[in-house]
KOLVEXFI-198818 format. One record per residue (C-alpha): residue number from 1; residue in three letters; x, y, z. Coordinates in Angstrom, 1 decimal, always signed. Layout:
BEGIN
(pt NUM "ALA" (X Y Z))
...
//
This chain:
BEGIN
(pt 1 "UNK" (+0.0 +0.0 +0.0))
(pt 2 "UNK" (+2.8 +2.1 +1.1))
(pt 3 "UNK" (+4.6 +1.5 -2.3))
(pt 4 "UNK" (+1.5 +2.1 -4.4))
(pt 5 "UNK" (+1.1 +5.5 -2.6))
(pt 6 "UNK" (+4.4 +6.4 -3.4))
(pt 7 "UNK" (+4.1 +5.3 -6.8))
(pt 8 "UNK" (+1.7 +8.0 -7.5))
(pt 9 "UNK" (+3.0 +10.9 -5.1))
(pt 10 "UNK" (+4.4 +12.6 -7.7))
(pt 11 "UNK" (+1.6 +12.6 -9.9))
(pt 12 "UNK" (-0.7 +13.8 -6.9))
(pt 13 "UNK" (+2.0 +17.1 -6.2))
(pt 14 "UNK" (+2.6 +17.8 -9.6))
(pt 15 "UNK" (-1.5 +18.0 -9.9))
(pt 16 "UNK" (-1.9 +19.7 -6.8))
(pt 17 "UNK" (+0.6 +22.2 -8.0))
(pt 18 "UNK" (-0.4 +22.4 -11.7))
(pt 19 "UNK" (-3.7 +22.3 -11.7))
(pt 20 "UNK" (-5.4 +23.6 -8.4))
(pt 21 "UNK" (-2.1 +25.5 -7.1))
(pt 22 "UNK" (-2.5 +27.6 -10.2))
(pt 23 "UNK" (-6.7 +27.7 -9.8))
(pt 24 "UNK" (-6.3 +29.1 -6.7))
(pt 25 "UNK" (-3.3 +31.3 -7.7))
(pt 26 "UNK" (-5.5 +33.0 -10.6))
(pt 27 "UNK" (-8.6 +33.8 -7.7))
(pt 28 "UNK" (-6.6 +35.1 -6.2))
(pt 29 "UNK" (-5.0 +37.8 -8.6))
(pt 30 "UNK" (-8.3 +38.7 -9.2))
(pt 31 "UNK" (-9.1 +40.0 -6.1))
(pt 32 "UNK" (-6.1 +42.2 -5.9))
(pt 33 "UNK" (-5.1 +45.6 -8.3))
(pt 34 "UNK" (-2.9 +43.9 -10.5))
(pt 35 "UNK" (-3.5 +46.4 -13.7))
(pt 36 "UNK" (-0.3 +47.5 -15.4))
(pt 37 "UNK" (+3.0 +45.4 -16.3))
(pt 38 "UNK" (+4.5 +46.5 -12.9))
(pt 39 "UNK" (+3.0 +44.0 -10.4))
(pt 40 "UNK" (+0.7 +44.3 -7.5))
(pt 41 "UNK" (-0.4 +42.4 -4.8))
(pt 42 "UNK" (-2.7 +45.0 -3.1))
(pt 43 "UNK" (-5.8 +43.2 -2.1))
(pt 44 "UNK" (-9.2 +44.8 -3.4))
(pt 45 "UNK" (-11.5 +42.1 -2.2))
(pt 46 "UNK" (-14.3 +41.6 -5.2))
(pt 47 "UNK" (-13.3 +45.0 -6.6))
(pt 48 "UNK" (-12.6 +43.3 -9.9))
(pt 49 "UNK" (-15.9 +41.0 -10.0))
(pt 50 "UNK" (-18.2 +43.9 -9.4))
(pt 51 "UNK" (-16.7 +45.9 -12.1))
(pt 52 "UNK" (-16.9 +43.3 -14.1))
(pt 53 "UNK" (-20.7 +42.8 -13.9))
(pt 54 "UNK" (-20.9 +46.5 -15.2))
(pt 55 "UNK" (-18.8 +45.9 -18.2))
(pt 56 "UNK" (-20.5 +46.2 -21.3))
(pt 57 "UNK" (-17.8 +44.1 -23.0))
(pt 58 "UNK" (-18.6 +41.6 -20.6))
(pt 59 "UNK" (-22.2 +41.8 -20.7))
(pt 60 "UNK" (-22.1 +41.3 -24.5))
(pt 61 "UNK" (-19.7 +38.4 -24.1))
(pt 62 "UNK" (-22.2 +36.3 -21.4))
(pt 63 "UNK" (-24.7 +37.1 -24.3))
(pt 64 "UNK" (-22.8 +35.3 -27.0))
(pt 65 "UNK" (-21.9 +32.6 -24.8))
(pt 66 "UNK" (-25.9 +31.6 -24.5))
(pt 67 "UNK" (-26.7 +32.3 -28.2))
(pt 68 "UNK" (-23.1 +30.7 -29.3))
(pt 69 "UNK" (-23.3 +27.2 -26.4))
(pt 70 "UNK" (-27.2 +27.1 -28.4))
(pt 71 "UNK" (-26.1 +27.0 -31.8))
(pt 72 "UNK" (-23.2 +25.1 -31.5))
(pt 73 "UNK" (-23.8 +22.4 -29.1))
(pt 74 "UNK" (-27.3 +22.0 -30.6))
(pt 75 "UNK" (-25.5 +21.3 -34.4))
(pt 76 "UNK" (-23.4 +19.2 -32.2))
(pt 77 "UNK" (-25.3 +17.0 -31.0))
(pt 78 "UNK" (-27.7 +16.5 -34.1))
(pt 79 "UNK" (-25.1 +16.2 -36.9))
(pt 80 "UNK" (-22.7 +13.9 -34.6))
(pt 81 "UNK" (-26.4 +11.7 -33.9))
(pt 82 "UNK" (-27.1 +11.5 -37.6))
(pt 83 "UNK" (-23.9 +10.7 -38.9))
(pt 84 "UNK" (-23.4 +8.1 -35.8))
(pt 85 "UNK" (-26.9 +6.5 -37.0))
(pt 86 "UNK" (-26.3 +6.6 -40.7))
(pt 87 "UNK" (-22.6 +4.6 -39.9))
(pt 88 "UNK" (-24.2 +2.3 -37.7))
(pt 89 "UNK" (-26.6 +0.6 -40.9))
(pt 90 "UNK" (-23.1 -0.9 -41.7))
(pt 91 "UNK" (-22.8 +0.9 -45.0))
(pt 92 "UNK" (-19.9 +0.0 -47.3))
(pt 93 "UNK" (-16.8 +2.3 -47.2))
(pt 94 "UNK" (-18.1 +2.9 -43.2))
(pt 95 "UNK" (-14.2 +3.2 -42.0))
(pt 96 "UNK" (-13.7 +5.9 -44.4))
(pt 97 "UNK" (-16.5 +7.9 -43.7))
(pt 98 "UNK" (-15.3 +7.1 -40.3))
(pt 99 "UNK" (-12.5 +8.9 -41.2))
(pt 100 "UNK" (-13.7 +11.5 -43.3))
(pt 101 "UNK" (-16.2 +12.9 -40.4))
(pt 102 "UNK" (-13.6 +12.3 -37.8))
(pt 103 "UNK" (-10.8 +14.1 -39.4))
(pt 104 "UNK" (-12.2 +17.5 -38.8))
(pt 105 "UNK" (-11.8 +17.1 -35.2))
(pt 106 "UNK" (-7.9 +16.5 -35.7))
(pt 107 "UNK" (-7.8 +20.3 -37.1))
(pt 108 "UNK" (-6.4 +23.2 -35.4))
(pt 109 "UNK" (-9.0 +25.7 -34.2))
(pt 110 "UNK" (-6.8 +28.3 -36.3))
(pt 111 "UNK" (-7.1 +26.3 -39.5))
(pt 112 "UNK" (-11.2 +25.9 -39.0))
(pt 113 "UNK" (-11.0 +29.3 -38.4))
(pt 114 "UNK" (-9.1 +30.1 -41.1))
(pt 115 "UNK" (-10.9 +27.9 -43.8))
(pt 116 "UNK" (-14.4 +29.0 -42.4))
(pt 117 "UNK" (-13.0 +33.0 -42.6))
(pt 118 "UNK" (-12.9 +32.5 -46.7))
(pt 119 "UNK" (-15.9 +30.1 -47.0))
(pt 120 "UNK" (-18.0 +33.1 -45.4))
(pt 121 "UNK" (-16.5 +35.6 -47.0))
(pt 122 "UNK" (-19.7 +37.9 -49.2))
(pt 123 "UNK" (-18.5 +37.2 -52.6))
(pt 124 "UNK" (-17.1 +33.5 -52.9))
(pt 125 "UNK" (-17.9 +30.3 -50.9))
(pt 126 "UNK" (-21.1 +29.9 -48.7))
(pt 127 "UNK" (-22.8 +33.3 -50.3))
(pt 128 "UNK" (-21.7 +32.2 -53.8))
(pt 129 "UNK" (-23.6 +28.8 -53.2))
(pt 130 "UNK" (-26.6 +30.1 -51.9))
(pt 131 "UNK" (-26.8 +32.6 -55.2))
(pt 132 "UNK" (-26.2 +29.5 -57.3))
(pt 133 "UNK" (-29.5 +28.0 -55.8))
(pt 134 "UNK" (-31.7 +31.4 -56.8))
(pt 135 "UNK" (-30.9 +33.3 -53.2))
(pt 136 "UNK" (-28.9 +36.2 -54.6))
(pt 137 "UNK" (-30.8 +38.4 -51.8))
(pt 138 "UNK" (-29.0 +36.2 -49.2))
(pt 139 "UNK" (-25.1 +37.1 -49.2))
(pt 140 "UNK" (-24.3 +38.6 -45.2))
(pt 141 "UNK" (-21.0 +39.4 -43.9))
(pt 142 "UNK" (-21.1 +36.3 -41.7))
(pt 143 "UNK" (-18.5 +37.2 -39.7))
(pt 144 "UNK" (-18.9 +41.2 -39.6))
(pt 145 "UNK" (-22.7 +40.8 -39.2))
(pt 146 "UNK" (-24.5 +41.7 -36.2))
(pt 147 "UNK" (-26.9 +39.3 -36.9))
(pt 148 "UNK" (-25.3 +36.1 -37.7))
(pt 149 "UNK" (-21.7 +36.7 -36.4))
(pt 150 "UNK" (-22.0 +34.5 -33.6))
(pt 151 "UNK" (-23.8 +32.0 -35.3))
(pt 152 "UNK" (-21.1 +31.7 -38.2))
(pt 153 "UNK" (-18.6 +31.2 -35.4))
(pt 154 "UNK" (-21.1 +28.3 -34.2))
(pt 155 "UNK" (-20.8 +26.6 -37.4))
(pt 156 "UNK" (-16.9 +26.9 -38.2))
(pt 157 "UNK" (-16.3 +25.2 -34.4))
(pt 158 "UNK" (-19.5 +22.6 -35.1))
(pt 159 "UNK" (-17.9 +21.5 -38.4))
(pt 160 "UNK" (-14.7 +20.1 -35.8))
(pt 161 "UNK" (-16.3 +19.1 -33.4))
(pt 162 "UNK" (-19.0 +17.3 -34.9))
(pt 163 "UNK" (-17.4 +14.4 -35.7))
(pt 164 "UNK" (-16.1 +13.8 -32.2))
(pt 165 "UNK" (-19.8 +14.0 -30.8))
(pt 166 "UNK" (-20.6 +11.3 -33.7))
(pt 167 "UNK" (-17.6 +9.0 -32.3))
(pt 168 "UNK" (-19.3 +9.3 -29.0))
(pt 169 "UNK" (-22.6 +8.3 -30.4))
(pt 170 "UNK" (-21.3 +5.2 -32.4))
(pt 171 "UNK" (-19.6 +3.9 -29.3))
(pt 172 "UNK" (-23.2 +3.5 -27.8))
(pt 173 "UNK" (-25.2 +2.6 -30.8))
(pt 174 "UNK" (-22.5 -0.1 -31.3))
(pt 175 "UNK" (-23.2 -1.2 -27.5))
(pt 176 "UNK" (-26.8 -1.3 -27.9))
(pt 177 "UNK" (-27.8 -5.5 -28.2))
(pt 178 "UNK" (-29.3 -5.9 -31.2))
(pt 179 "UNK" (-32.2 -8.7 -29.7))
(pt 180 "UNK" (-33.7 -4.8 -28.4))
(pt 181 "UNK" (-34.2 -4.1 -32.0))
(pt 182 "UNK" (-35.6 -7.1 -33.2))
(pt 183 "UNK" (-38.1 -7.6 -30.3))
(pt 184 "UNK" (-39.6 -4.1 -30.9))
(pt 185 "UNK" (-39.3 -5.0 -35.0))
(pt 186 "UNK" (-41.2 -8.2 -34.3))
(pt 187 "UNK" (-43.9 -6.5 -32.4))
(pt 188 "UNK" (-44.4 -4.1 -34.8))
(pt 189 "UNK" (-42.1 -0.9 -34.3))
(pt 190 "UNK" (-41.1 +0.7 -37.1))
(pt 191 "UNK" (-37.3 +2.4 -37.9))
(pt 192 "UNK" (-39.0 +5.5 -35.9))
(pt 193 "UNK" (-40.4 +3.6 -33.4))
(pt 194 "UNK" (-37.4 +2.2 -32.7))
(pt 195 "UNK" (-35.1 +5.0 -32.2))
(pt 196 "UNK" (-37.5 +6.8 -30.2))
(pt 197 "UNK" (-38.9 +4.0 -27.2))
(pt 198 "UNK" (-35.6 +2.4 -27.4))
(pt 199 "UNK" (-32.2 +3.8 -28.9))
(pt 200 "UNK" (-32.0 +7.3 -27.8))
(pt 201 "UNK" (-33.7 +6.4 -24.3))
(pt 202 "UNK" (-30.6 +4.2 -24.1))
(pt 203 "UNK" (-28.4 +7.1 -25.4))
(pt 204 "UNK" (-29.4 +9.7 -23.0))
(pt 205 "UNK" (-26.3 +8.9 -20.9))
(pt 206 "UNK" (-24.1 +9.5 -24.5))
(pt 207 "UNK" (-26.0 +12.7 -25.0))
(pt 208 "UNK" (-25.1 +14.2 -21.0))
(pt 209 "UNK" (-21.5 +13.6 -21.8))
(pt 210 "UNK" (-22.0 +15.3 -25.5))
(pt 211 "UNK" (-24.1 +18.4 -23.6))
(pt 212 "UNK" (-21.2 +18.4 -21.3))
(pt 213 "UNK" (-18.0 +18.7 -23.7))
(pt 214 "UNK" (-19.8 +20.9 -26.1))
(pt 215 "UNK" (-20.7 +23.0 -23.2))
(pt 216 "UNK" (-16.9 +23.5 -22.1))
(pt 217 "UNK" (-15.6 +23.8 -25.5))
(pt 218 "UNK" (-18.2 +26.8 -25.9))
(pt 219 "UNK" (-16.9 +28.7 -22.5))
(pt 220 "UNK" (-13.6 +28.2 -23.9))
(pt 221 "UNK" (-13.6 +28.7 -27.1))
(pt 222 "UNK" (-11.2 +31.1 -28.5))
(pt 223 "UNK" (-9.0 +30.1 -31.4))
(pt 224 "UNK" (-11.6 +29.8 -33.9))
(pt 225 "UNK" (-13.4 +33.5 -32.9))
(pt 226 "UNK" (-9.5 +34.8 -33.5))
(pt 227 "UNK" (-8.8 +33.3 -36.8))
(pt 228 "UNK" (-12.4 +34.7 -37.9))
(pt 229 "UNK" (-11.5 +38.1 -37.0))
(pt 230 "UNK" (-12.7 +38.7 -33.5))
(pt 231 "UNK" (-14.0 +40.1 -31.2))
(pt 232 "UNK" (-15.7 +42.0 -34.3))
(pt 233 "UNK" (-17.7 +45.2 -34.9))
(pt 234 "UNK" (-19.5 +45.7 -31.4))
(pt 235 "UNK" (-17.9 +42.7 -30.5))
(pt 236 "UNK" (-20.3 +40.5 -32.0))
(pt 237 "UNK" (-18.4 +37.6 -32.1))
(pt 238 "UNK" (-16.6 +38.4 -28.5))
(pt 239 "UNK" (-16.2 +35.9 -26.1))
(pt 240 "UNK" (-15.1 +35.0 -22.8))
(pt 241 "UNK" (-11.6 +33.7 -23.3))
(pt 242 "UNK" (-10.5 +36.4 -26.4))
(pt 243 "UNK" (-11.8 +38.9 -23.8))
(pt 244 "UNK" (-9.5 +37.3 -21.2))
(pt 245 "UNK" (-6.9 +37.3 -23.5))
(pt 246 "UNK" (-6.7 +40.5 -24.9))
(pt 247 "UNK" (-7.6 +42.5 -21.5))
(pt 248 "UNK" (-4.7 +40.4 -19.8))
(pt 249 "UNK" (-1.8 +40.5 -22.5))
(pt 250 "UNK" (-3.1 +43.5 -24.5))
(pt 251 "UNK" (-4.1 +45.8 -22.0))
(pt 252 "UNK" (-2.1 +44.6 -18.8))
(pt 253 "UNK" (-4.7 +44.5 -16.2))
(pt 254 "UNK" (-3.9 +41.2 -15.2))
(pt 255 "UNK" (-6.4 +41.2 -12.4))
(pt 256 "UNK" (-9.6 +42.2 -14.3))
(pt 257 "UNK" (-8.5 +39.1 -16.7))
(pt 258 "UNK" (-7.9 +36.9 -13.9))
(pt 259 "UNK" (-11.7 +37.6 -12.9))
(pt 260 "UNK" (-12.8 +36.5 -16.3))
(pt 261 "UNK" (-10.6 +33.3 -16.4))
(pt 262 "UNK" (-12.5 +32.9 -12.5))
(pt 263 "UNK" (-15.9 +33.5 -13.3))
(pt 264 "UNK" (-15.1 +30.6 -17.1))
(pt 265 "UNK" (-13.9 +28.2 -14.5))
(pt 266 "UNK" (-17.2 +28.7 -12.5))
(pt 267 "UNK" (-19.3 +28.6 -15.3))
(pt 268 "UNK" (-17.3 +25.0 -16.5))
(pt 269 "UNK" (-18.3 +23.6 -12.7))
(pt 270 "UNK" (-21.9 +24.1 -13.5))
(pt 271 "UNK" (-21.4 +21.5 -16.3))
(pt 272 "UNK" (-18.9 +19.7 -14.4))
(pt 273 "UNK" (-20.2 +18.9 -10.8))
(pt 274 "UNK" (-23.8 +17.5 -12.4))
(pt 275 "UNK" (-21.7 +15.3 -14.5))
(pt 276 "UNK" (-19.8 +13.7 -12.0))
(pt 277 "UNK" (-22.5 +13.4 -9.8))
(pt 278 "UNK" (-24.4 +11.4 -12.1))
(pt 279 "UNK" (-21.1 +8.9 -12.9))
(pt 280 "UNK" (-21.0 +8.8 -9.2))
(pt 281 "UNK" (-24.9 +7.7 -8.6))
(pt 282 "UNK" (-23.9 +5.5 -12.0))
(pt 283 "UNK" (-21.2 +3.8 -10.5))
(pt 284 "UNK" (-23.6 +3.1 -7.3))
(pt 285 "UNK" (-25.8 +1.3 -8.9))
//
């Protein structure tokens, strides 16, 4: 016992160090007046927090995070469930569409960005397309628009993460006993039938872990809003962590972006703590 312990002591300080040293290292910054490249310690309790919660920038950024975590976790979960179902007829070719829905997930959030940046610019790619099809009316600024900024940034980061959300949902249609699907087909249940009384009852536990990691990967997300230009014309495509960024590295005020990296991390426990409770009541059963 006493070797096993040692075994893994160095994992546990380099964790406790890493990981919660630093947590508790960045609340703390935030509550002290830390807002220029010289440094300072001077404590200002919850100085930083309130002014936060009168920042417009701020305000607008908690507003794209609930339009943007909608969009994109929604396309999330509804592409990755459709290609997962359409794998799981064992199709012909099914390990290189594997492979082909997969592979976007292996791309850098700069690339998507990137691609995505030229696919929505007004005259070529998406807008070109839709004036191909008789919608010549239809050709926004995606990225620049105040409309549909923060939805276009939904779509670039669903295009990668889709496929990972679809690996998720193959791993439990594959584990699904195929004697389920024939009983209800005997009894009469159609393809519809089927899916909804038995498959995605038996995928709700697939689709918490999906609504979990698409909802961190929205508080977080930042490489894809920077590769499409952000934070954009009234900050329309803003968020959280390129507000972080830019008011830490840009501006210097190191505690006001320590606040923002606090209040991310709190927002991430909401998803977290309800996720491990329910492995926990899982693992009890």
């Amino acid at each position: 016992m006493a070797l096993a312990f040692l075994v893994i002591l160095p994992s546990i300080i380099a964790v406790a160090i890493f990981i919660y040293g630093f947590i508790g290292w960045t609340f703390y910054i935030s509550m002290t007046d830390w807002k220029s490249s010289v440094v300072d310690f001077t404590f200002v309790g919850l100085k930083n927090w309130i002014r936060l919660v009168g920042d417009r920038r701020f305000q607008i950024d908690l507003r794209n995070l609930l339009f943007y975590a909608i969009g994109f976790m929604t396309q999330c979960i509804v592409i990755g469930f459709i290609l997962a179902s359409l794998l799981d007829q064992k199709i012909k070719g099914e390990a290189l569409f594997r492979t082909l829905f997969i592979f976007p997930f292996a791309v850098s959030g700069i690339v998507t960005g990137v691609t995505w940046n030229w696919l929505m610019q007004p005259a070529t790619g998406i807008n070109l397309l839709f004036a191909n099809i008789g919608m010549e009316w239809f050709r926004p600024n995606w990225a620049s628009d105040l409309r549909y900024g923060i939805w276009a940034v939904s779509i670039a980061a669903a295009w990668q993460f889709s496929g990972y959300v679809m690996a998720l949902y193959l791993a439990g249609l594959r584990g699904i006993p195929n004697e389920l699907r024939e009983a209800a087909s005997i009894d009469g249940a159609g393809t519809w039938g089927i899916y909804r009384y038995i498959i995605i009852p038996l995928l709700m536990p697939v689709t918490f872990t999906a609504m979990v990691l698409t909802g961190m990967n929205a508080i977080r997300v930042f490489d894809v809003v920077a590769a499409l230009g952000g934070p954009g014309p009234g900050n329309n495509i803003d968020t959280l962590a390129l507000n972080m960024y830019q008011t830490t590295f840009n501006a210097y005020r190191f505690s006001l972006g320590a606040a923002i990296g606090s209040v991310m991390l709190l927002l991430a426990l909401f998803l977290v703590i309800p996720y491990l409770r329910s492995l926990q009541l899982e693992t009890e059963r």
